[in-house]
C-alpha positions as CSV (number, residue, x, y, z in Angstrom):
1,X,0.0,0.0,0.0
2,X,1.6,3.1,-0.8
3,X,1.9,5.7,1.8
4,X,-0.5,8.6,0.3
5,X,-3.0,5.6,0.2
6,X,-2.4,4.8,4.2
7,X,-2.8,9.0,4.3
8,X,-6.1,9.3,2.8
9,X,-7.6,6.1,4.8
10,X,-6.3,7.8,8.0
11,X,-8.1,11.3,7.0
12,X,-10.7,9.7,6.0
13,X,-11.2,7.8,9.8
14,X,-10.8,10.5,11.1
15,X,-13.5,12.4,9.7
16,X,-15.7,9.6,10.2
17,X,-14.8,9.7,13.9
18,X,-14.9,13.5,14.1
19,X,-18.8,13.5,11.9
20,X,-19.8,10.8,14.7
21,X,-18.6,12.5,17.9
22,X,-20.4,15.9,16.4
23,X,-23.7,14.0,16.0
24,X,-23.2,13.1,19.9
25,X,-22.7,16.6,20.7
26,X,-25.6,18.3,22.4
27,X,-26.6,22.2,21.2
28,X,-25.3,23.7,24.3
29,X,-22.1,21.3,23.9
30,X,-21.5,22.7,20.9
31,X,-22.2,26.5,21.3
32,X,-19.4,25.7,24.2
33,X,-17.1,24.2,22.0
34,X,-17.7,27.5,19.8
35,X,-16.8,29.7,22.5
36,X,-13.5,27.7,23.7
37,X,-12.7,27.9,19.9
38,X,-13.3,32.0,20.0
39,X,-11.6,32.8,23.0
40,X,-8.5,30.6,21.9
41,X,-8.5,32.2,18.2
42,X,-9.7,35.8,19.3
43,X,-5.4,37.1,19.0
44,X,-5.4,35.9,15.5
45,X,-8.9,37.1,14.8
46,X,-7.8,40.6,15.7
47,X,-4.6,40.6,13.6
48,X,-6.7,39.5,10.5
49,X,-9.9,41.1,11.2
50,X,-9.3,44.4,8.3
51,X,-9.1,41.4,6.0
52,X,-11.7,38.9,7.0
53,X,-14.1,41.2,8.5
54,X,-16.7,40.9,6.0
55,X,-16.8,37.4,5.6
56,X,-17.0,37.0,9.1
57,X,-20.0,39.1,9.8
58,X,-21.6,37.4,7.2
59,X,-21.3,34.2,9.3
60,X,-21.8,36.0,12.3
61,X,-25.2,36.9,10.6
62,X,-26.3,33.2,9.4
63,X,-25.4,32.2,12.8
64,X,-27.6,34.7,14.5
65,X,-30.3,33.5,12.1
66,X,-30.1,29.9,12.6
67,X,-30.2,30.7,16.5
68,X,-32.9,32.4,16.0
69,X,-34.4,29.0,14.3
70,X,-33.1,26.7,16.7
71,X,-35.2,28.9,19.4
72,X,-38.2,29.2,17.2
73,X,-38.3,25.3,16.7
74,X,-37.9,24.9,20.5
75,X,-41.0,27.1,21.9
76,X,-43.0,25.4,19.2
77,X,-42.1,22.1,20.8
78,X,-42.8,23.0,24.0
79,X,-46.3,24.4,23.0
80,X,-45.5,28.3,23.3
81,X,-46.0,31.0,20.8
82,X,-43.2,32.1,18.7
């Protein structure tokens, strides 16, 4: 087997392993994860953010908006009014 075949096998487990342990994850789990991830990037954020600015308040903006779903969806479940 040639080693860029082993490679790609051993990416490819790992995504499978990293798609299942995200599936386990719980909302609030992940919205933790986020934060660690934020807080540990936030230095190289600032040094970059002239240059990535808009595409990051674009994603800042979906994420807002799929909050805003994800609460939606959950009074609705629980019977309340949106």
């Amino acid at each position: 087997m040639s080693d860029l075949r082993r490679i790609r096998e051993g990416w490819a487990a790992l995504e499978r392993e990293r798609i299942r342990l995200l599936r386990q994850m719980t909302v609030q789990e992940g919205i933790r994860q986020y934060l660690a991830l934020q807080r540990a990037l936030e230095p190289h954020f600032q040094q970059t953010e002239a240059l990535f600015r808009p595409q990051r308040m674009a994603y800042l903006a979906e994420l807002q908006e799929r909050l805003s779903r994800l609460e939606r969806w959950r009074k609705e479940r629980r019977g309340e009014s949106a």
